[in-house]
N, C-alpha and C positions, 0 to 999 in steps of 0.2 A: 141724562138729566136726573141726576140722583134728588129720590124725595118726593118726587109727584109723578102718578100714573099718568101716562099718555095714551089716547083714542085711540079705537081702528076708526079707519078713513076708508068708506067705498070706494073701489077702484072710479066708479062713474066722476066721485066728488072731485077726489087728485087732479083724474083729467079733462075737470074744469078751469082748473087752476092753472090757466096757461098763457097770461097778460101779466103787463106789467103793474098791474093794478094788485096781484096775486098769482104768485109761481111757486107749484111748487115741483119737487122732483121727487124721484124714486130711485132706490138701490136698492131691488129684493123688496123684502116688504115694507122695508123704513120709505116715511116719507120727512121730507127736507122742504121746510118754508125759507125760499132763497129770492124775496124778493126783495128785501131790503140789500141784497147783495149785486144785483141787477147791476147797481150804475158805476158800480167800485171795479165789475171784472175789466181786466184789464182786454180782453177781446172784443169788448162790449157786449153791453144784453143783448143782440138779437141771437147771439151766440147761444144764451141762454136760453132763450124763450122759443130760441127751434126746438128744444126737449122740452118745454113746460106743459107738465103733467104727463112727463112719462119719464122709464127708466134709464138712468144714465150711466148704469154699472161699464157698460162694457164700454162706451167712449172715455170714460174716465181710466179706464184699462189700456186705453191703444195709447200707447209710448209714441210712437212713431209720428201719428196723426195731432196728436192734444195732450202730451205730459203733462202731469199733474207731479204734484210734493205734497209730502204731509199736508201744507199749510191748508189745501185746498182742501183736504179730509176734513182736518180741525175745525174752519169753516163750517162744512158741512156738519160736523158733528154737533155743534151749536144752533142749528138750524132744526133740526129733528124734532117732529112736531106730532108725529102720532105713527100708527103701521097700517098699513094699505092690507087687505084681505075679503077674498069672497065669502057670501055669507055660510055658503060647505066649511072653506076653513075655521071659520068662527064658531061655529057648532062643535065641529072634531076640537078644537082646544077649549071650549068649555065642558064639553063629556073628557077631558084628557086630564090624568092627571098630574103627568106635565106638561102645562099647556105653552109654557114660554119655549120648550123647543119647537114649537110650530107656531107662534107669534111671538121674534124675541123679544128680551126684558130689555128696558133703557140701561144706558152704559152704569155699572155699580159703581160703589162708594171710590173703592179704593183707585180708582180711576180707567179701569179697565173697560174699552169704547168697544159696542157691538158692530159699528161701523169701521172701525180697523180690525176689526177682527175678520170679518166679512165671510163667516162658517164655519172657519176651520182657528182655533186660537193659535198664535205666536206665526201665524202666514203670511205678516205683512212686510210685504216688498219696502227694501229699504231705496231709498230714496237719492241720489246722489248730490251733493252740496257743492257748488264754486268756491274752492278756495277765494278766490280774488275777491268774493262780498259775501259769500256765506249766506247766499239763498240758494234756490233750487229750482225753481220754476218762476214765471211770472205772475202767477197766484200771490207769490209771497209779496209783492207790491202790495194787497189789496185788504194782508191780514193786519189788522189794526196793532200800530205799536203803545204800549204801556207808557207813558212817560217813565213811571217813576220807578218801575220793573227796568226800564230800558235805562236810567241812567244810575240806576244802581248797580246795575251789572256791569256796564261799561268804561262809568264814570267820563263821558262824553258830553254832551248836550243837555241840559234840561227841555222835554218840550214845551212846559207849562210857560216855559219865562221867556223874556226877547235873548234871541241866539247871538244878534252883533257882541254885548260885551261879551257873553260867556267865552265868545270866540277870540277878543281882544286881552281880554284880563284872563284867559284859562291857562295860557302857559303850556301849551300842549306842545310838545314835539313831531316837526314835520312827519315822522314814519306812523306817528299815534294818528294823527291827524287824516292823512292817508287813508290809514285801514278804517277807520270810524267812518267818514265823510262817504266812502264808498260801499257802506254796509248800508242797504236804503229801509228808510221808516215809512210809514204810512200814520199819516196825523188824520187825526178825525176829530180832535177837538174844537171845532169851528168851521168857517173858509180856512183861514193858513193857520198856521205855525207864527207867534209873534218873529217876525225880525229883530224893530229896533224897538217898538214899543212907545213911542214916541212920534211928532209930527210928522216924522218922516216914514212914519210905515205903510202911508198912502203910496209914496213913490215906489216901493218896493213890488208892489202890485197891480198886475195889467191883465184883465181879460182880452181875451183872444181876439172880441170885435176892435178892440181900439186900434191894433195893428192896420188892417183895409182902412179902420176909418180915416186914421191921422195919417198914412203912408200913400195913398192911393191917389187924393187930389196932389199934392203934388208931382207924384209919377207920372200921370196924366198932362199935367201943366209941362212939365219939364220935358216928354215926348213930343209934345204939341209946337213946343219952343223951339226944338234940335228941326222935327219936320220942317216945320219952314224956315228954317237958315240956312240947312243943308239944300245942294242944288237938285237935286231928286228925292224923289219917296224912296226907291229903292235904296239907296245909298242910307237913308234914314233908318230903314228895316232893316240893314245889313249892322250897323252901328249899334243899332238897338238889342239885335240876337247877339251880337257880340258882349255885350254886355249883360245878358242873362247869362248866357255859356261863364263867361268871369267868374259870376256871383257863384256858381258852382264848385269852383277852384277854391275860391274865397271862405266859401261856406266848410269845405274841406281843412283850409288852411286853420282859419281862426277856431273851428271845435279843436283838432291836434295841435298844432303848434301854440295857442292863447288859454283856452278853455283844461286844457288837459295837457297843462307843463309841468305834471306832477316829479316827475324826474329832475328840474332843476328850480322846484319853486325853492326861495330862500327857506330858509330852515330859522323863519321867527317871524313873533304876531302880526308884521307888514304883510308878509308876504303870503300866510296862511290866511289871515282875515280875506286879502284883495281876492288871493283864490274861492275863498266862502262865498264872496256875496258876488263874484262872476260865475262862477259854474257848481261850484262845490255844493251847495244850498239844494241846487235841482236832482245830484245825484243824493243828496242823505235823504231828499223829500219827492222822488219825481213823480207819485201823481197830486203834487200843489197844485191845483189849474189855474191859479194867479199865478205862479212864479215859472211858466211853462214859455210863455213867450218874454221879446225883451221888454222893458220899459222904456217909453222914448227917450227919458233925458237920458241915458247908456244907450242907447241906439245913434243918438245926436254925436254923443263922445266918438263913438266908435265908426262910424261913417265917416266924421268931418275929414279925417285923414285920406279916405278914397277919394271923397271929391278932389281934395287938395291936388291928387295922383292923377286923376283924368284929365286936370288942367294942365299939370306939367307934362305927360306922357302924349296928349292933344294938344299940346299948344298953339298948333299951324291953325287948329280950327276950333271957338269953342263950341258951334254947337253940335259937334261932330262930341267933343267928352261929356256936354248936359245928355245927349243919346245916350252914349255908352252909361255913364251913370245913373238915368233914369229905367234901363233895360237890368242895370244890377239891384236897384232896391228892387222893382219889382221881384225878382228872383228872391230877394230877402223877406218879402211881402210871401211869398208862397210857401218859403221853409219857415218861417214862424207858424204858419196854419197847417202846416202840414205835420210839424214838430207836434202842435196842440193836437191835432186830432187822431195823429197815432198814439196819443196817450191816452184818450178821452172819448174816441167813438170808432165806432164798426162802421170800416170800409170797403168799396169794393177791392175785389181778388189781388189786383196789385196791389193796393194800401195797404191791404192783410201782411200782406209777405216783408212791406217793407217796415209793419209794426212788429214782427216776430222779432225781423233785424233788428230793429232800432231798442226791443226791450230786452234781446238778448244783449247789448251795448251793455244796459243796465244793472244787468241781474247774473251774466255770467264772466265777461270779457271787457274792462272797461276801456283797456289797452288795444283794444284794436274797433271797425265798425263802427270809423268816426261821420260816414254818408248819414244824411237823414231823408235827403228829396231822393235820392240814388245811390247806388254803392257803386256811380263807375268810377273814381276816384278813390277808394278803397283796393278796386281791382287793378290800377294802375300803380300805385305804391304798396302794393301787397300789404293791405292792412286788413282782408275781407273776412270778415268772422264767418266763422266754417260751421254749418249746423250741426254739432257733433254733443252728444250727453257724455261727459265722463264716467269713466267703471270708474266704481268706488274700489278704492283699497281693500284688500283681501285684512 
């Protein structure tokens, strides 16, 4: 923070600072004010706030356990808010006369960071980048994009302005379009990112609760409906789990084959727009937390063809396919929340593992790890993304 001196911080003080009200961390003797950054990590803050106010050098070090990328340095470097030290050391570097090799200096002019440096200068571990989107870790989700940094350099997207025409009037070629849309931003300029900019940019945005709200009474009605027309409960629960089990398949099917036909999307503005505002949108922007689940009137589009299916494939009995249908929204009811809140909060153990998947989808492999509730359907068409860090090129 070139220009203004920064405090020493009693150790006592730091590790007060261990809520979400105020956190902060420690590397060595730097300390890190990280709690405006609490609700952006992508592992969620409790993650955070099990180190607040103390040292995080060496979990930021394990590769294996918690990879980090630059991005999360950079973060961090921006965050540095004074140096942690006993009152012996502050003594020894005011009788010193150079006292900044025992309490370092803030990062100099020229841009040279005491915290990439971390003791030893030109010792920082280079970091391995995904070809296929050009991040490195899932910190980079979280590092705020530039609009006008970002569409200068790319010549892609404005994020100041509504993204429908730019996407309709841009002229962009399918391969352009491609590598852009799967290179992911992070907006922080408001709630969203404008879409259309217009009346209709209510529709374009749905919080998490509306899904239970609007989906649930009728899942319930429509359970309640199959139960008593069918001749047993049993048979009723058998219909119904069959119809969750589907939704699985389903949910499988429409992320690969609907969501991600990048391979034979038409190559012009029909067919790149429809890809945008279906799936494309959540990859250039995935922690939008409106545009994370669907919106009903595209939930209504895309459903009405299943029901259609349960009628014809059940025709001997209908309330034998309102079961089977009412067991698959639910299931659609739980990957919508489930989708939200592995982007958006700390789960337990299994959620954890199936957020690393789901934002390894994101951030390194978009071509395969199309499961979001499970990856057993990944492991049945060998699509299962493999926990593996690429060595970078020699």
């Amino acid at each position: 923070m070139p220009g203004r001196t920064l405090p020493t911080i009693p150790r006592a003080d730091v590790e007060s600072h261990n809520s979400n009200k105020s956190c902060y961390v420690t590397i060595g003797t730097k300390v890190y004010d990280v709690t405006s950054f609490l609700d952006d990590h992508p592992g969620g803050s409790d993650l955070i706030l099990e180190y607040g106010g103390k040292d995080v050098e060496a979990i930021l070090k394990d590769d294996v356990s918690h990879f980090h990328s630059d991005a999360a340095y950079e973060i961090l470097d921006e965050s540095l808010v004074g140096f942690v030290a006993t009152e012996k050391v502050v003594d020894t570097a005011v009788e010193s006369s150079t006292p900044g090799k025992i309490i370092p200096l803030p990062a100099s002019k020229d841009g040279n960071s005491e915290l990439r440096e971390r003791g030893v200068k030109g010792d920082l571990k280079q970091r391995p980048t995904f070809a296929a989107t050009g991040m490195s870790s899932a910190e980079d989700l979280s590092k705020e994009t530039d609009p006008n940094l970002d569409y200068k350099t790319h010549k892609f997207l404005d994020l100041s302005r509504p993204l429908f025409p730019q996407i309709w009037y841009g002229g962009f070629s399918k391969d352009f379009y491609l590598q852009q849309v799967h290179r992911p931003r992070h907006y922080r300029g408001g709630d969203s990112a404008p879409l259309f900019g217009n009346f209709l940019e209510p529709l374009s945005k749905t919080a998490w609760w509306v899904v239970p709200m609007v989906w649930l009474p009728p899942v319930m009605y429509g359970s309640w409906y199959g139960f008593n027309g069918l001749s047993t409960g049993a048979e009723a629960v058998a219909y119904w789990l069959l119809g969750l089990f589907l939704w699985t398949l389903v949910e499988y099917i429409l992320h690969r084959c609907l969501f991600h036909i990048d391979k034979y999307l038409p190559d012009n503005r029909v067919g790149i727009t429809a890809h945008f505002l279906l799936h494309g949108i959540h990859h250039y922007l995935p922690m939008d937390k409106y545009r994370l689940v669907m919106p009903p009137t595209l939930f209504i589009v895309l459903a009405t063809p299943f029901y259609k299916l349960a009628h014809v494939v059940f025709a001997y009995n209908r309330f034998a396919a309102i079961e089977v249908f009412s067991g698959g929204i639910f299931g659609y009811i739980c990957y919508d929340l489930t989708h939200y809140f592995l982007h958006h909060r700390n789960l337990p153990l299994y959620y954890r593992e199936l957020k690393k998947y789901h934002l390894q989808h994101h951030f390194a492999d978009f071509e395969n790890g199309f499961g979001v509730t499970s990856r057993f359907w990944d492991r049945v068409f060998g699509t299962q993304l493999a926990y593996t860090i690429p060595v970078k090129a020699a």
